[in-house]
C-alpha positions in Angstrom: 6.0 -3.2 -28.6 6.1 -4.7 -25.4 10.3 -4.2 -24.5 9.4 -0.5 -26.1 6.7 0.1 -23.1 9.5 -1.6 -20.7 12.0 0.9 -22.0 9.9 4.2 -21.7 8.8 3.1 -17.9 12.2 2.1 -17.0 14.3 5.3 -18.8 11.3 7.8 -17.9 9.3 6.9 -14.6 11.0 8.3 -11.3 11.7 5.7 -9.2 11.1 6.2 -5.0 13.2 4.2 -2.1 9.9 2.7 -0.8 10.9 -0.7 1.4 10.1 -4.0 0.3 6.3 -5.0 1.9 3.7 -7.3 0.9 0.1 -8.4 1.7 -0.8 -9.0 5.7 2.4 -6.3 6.3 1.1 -3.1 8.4 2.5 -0.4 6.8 1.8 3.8 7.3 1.5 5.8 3.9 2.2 9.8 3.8 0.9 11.6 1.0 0.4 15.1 0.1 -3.2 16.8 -0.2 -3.9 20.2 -2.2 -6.3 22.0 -0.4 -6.6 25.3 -2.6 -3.0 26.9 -2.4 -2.2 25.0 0.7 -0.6 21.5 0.5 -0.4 19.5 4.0 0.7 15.5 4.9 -2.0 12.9 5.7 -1.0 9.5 6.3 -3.4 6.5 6.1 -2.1 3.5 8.5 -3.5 -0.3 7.9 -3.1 -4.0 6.6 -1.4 -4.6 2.8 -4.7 -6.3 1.2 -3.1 -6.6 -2.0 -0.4 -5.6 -4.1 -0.9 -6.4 -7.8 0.6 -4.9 -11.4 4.2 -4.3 -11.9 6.3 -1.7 -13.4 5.0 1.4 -13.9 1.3 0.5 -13.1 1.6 -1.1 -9.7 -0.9 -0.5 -7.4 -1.4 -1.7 -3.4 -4.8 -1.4 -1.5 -4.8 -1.0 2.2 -7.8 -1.3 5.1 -8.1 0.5 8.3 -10.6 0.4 10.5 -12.1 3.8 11.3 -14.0 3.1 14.2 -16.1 0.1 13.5 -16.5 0.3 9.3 -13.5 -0.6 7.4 -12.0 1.8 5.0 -9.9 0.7 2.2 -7.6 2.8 -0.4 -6.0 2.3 -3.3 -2.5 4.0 -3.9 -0.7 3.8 -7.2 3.8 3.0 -6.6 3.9 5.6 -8.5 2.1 8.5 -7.2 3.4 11.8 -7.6 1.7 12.6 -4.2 3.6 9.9 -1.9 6.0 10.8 0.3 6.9 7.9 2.3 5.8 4.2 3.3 7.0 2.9 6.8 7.2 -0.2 7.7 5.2 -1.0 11.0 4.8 -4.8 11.1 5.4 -7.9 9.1 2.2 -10.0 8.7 2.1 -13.9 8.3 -0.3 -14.7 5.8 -0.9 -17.6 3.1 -1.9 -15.8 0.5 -0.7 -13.0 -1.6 -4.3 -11.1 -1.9 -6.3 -11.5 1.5 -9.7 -10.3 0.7 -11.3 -12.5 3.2 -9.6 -10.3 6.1 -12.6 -8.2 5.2 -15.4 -10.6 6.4 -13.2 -10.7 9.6 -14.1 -9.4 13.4 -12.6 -9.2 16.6 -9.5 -11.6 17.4 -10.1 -13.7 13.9 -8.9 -10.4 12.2 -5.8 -10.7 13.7 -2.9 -11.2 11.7 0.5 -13.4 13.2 3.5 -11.1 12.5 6.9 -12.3 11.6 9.6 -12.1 14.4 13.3 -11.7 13.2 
């Protein structure tokens, strides 16, 4: 049943170019928004919290701080709505899910980003 799921996702499901990021990365999302008849592009800009399921069902969560409460979203991989996901910054972090960022302030929210 399992390899029959794999097969429908695999045969069926568009696949988007979206580059490789994970968790502590700072990335910029556009998506589309239906407002009546008129569609338009928001983007949402912030730290990878987490990235977890695979396949079809993959989700990623991202925080932003709009002025001084944090915001987070959840965006399916597979989103209809999605347009593009830059890359902004590669974030050093130990862990693949970093809830803790969210009890962070000030310089301890900081995260160390990866030099090439």
């Amino acid at each position: 049943m399992e390899s029959l799921i794999k097969f429908v996702e695999n045969e069926f499901v568009p696949k988007k170019d979206f580059p490789n990021f994970s968790s502590g990365d700072t990335i910029t999302v556009y998506y589309e928004i239906k407002e009546g008849e008129k569609t338009r592009t928001q983007f949402f800009k912030g730290v990878v919290i987490q990235r977890r399921g695979s396949g079809a069902t993959e989700t990623f969560t991202i925080r932003k701080m709009s002025g001084t409460i944090g915001v987070e979203r959840i965006f399916p991989i597979n989103l209809p709505a999605l347009q593009k996901i830059e890359l902004n910054k590669r974030g050093k972090v130990r862990r693949s899910r970093i809830f803790y960022f969210r009890g962070l302030t000030g310089k301890k929210a900081r995260i160390k980003e990866v030099r090439k």
